[in-house]
Each structure stands twice: as C-alpha cells, then as structure tokens.
C-alpha positions, 0 to 999 in steps of 0.5 A, spaced: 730 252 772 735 256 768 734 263 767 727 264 771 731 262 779 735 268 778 731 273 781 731 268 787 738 267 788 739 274 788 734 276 793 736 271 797 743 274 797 740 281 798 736 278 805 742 274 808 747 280 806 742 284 811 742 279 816 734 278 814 731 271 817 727 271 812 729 266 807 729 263 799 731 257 798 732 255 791 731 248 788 733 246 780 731 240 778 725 236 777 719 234 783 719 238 789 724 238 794 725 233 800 725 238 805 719 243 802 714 243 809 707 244 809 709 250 813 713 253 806 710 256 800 713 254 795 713 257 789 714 254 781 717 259 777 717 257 769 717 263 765 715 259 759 710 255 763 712 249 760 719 247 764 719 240 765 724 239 770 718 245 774 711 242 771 713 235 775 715 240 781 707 241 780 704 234 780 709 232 786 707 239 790 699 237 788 701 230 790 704 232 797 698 238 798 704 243 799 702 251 799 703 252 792 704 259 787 707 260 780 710 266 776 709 264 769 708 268 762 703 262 760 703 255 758 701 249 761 703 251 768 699 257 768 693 254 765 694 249 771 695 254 776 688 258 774 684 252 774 686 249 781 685 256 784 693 256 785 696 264 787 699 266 781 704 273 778 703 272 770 709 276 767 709 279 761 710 274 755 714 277 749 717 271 744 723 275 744 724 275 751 729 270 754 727 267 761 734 270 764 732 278 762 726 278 766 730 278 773 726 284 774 720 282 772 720 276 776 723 278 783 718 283 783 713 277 781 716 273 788 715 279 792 709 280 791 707 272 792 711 273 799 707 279 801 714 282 801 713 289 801 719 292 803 723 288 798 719 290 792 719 298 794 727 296 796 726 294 788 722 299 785 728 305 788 733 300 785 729 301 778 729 308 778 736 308 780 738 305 774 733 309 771 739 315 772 744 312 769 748 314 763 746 309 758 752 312 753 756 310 758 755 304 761 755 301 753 761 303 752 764 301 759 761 295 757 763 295 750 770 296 753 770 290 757 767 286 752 772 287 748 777 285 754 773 278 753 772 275 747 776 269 745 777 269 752 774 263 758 772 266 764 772 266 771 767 269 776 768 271 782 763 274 788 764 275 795 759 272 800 754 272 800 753 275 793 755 269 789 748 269 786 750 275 782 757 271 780 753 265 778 748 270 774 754 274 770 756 267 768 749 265 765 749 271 761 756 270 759 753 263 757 747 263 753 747 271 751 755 271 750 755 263 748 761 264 752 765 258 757 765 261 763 764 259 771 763 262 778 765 261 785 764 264 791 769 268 796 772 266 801 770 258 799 774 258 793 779 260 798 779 253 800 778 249 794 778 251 787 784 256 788 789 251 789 787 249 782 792 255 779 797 252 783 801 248 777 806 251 771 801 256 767 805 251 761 800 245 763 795 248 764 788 246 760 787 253 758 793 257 757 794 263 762 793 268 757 786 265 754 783 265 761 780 271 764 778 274 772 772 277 774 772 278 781 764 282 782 763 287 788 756 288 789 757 293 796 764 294 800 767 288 803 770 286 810 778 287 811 778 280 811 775 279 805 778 284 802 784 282 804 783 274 800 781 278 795 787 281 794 791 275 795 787 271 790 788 277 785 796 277 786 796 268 785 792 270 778 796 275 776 803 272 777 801 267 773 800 271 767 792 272 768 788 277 767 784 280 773 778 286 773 775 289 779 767 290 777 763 294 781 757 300 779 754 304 784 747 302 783 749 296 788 747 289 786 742 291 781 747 295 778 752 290 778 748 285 775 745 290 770 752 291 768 753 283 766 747 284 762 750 290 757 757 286 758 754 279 755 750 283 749 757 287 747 760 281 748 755 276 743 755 283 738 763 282 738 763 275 736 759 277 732 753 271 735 746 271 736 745 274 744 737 272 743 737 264 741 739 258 745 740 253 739 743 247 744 738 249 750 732 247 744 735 242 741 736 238 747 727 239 748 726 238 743 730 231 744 726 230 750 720 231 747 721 226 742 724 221 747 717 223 752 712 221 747 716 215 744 716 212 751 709 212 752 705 206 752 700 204 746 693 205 747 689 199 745 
C-alpha cells in the first residue's frame, strides 16, 4: 500500500520494457488477491509493518496457505513473519523515513526475495550511476522547476509502459509537495483522458494557466509514441497550458531520483513540511478508534 509498492510497479515497468517474462503484479487493497496461486509467491511489503489493508493480506494468505514473504522495517508484520518461520527482508527503520523514500531499499528487498540477481546488479550499477551526478546541479535543475509548479496542479504523463514512474512522480508531488496531482499513461490517455482538454479553456475547472504538464521520459521512445507525444503537447499548449519534457541521463532511476528532489524544493517553495503526512495519520487514527470500538464486550 501506499509509498511501499513503488519499487514493484517500477520493477515491473523495468522487466516488461525488456520484454522479460518474468512479472510483478501489485495489489493495493486489503486481503490477497483472487488471482494469487499456490504457484505465485506473494510478497507482503509494509514498511511500517503495521499496514491494515497488508496485515489482512497476511491472515487471508495464512488462510488460503499461499507462499508468503514480507519486506518490512518492523512492527506487527515482521514479528509475524519471523515467528511462523515466513522468508523476510527487514529494512532500515528510521522514524524519519517515509515509506515512499525507501524505493531503493525495497526494490532491492524484492530482488532479493525473487532470486533476481540480475536485477539487483542491474540496480546496484544504477546506485552508482546516480552516485556520479552533480548534486548542485540537480538541486538547482530541480529548484528550477519546482519553482515552475508552485501554485500549480499537476498532471503527469509517461509513456508505456513507464506509467509507474508518472504515478511515483505523482505520490511525491502529493505527499512530499502536498500538491494536487494525477498521472496517465501514453498511449491510453490517447484515447480517453485527452479528450477532457477539448472544451473552452474558460470552462474549465482549473483554469489553464494553473495546470501544469509533465510529460516523463525515462528512455527513447518509438516514433509512434513520439509522435502522440507531440500531439498531445501541441492540443495542450493551444490551450494556454504549460508543458515540460523531464528526462535524466541516468534512465528510470534517474528520472525518479529527479521527482524526489522536485517535490522536496517544491514542498520547501510552499514553505510545508516535505516529511509529515497530517491527513494520512488522522485517517489511521480514526480507523484505529473505529477498529477498536467495534469490538464485542467480553463478558
């Protein structure tokens, strides 16, 4: 749930890019899925190990006596998992850490669970990669566009089948810049959402200027895609919104390293805490209390 799927939806961008047969599949509610086979392992990630929607995954995965293993920092979840004699990756717990920074942490986490190791050196050579890069510079590439959001809503885009990393821009504009923001995958917002500009910019809920445009590339892209690319950038720019091109020459980690940076000097722009989630722990909080006042009196 939340921040700890990201390094499973980019891995799995990563593998089908490569036209690999080997498959991630991620499930972001409670219980397991219905689909999930004694064949599947399947993996419970928490970083907190106290997940709701993840902690009744594990009592439906024990009921159902699927292959289970679990990548948590600790709490219930972890105590679980050691206990029944579960495969586990515990992660580095800090107090300060948000589920959604640990994407490293945890992609190598599943590697590792998966037996993967070809991925896990492919990952490593990306750590060092970014090892390399000029951090001046990227804070100030970054400040640069932060600047070019605040006050903004934002919209970001990928092409397939990297719409993981437009969806992990949007968390990180969400919860670290406390920003509105969506994401969409090309070429299916193609056939759907692109349509949605096609009305008087004067009657649109988000007045033009207030609505910016990302559109995410990770690698090169197809002259197909490039050329929907280009369309949808000339539909947007006709209509007084704003488009950027993002891409970073360390590939999809890089690109998603850049959104980390981007939401932090966004969040420092609009002058909010990058680090606290107010609204997510309030909404625990209330679950919490409803959980335990639902529960029978014992006599």
């Amino acid at each position: 749930m939340g921040g700890s799927h990201l390094a499973a939806d980019l891995l799995g961008s990563l593998l089908a890019q490569g036209g690999d047969e080997r498959e991630i599949r991620v499930w972001s509610s409670d219980g397991v899925p219905p689909w999930a086979a004694h064949y599947d392992l399947t993996i419970l990630s928490s970083y907190s190990g106290e997940t709701e929607e993840v902690l009744s995954a594990w009592e439906e995965g024990r009921q159902r006596t699927l292959p289970l293993a679990v990548v948590s920092a600790g709490g219930r979840l972890l105590t679980l998992a050691q206990h029944h004699n579960v495969p586990f990756v515990t992660l580095p717990k800090s107090e300060e850490v948000q589920p959604r920074v640990a994407v490293g942490w945890s992609a190598q986490a599943l590697t590792a669970l998966c037996g993967w190791n070809d991925v896990q050196e492919a990952l490593i050579e990306a750590g060092q990669t970014l090892q390399r890069e000029n951090v001046a510079s990227l804070q100030e590439e970054a400040n640069r566009l932060a600047s070019a959001l605040v006050g903004k809503v934002v919209a970001c885009y990928a092409p397939s089948p990297y719409g993981s990393v437009a969806y992990f821009w949007k968390i990180f504009l969400n919860e670290t810049g406390k920003t509105l923001a969506w994401s969409g995958e090309v070429p299916e917002i193609n056939h759907n959402e692109m349509e949605g500009f096609d009305t008087p910019p004067a009657v649109w809920a988000i007045p033009p200027e207030n609505l910016a445009v990302l559109i995410l590339l990770p690698t090169n892209v197809s002259h197909r895609v490039s050329l929907r690319l280009a369309f949808l950038e000339r539909v947007l720019q006709e209509r007084g919104v704003e488009t950027r091109r993002v891409a970073y020459p360390a590939g999809v980690w890089g690109v998603v390293w850049f959104g980390m940076w981007v939401s932090l000097m966004l969040a420092r722009a609009r002058r909010v805490d990058p680090f606290s989630v107010p609204l997510i722990q309030a909404l625990k909080t209330e679950l919490k209390r409803e959980k335990r006042g639902s529960r029978p009196e014992r006599s």
